[in-house]
Structure formats: C-alpha cells, structure tokens
Residue, then its C-alpha position, 0 to 999 in steps of 0.5 A: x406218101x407220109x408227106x402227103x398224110x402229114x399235109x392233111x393233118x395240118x390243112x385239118x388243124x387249120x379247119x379245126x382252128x378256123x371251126x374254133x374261131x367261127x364258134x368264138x364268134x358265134x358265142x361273142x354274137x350270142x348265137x350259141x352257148x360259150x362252152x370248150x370250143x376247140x373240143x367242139x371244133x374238133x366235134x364238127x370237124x369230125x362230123x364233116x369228114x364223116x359227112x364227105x366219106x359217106x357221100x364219097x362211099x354212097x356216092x349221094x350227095x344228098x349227105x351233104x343237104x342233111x349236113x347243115x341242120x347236124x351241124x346247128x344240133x351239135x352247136x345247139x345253134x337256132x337255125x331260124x333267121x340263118x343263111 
C-alpha cells in the first residue's frame, strides 16, 4: 500500500512540473501574466484533482465540462481564440 501512495506523489510531482512548464510557455507567448509558476502549478493541480473527486462522489461528469473555464480564471488566461 505505501508503494502505491508513493507512486501517485511522483506521477502528481510529474503533472505538477509538466503544469509548470506549460504555464512557462504560455507566459513566453504572452497568454498569460509571468508570476510564481510552480505555485500556480501546484494551484491547478489542485483544482483538477477536486475536479475528479467530485465527478467520482457525484458520479457527474458534467464537473469536468465546468473544469476548463475554472482553470482559464486561476491563470487569468483569455479563453477567446482558445482550443
């Protein structure tokens, strides 16, 4: 059991750090604000794992549609002309 729960910190480290470098990017293209990235990272990884429990309890995958604009707000990113 403790393997496992150790194995998740490192696939949410690895998320964190990919969340970190997409952030880089993003401000690089002038997308969004440079700030503390790894902070936000950390922010956004947050808000998708709440996102996933509360599909997973309500058992509403509606959750994940309202995930999108949430995220654009925390990174204060223009959703116009996005994917």
């Amino acid at each position: 059991m403790v393997a496992s729960v150790s194995h998740m910190g490192n696939v949410g480290q690895r998320l964190c750090r990919y969340l970190e470098t997409a952030l880089r990017d993003a401000a690089r293209a002038g997308q969004i604000e440079r700030q503390d990235f790894q902070v936000m990272a950390r922010e956004l990884y947050r808000c998708i794992i709440g996102a996933l429990v509360e599909v997973k309890i309500e058992n509403n995958l509606e959750v994940i549609h309202q995930l999108k604009p949430a995220i654009w707000r925390v990174i204060g990113a223009n959703q116009k002309g996005s994917r």
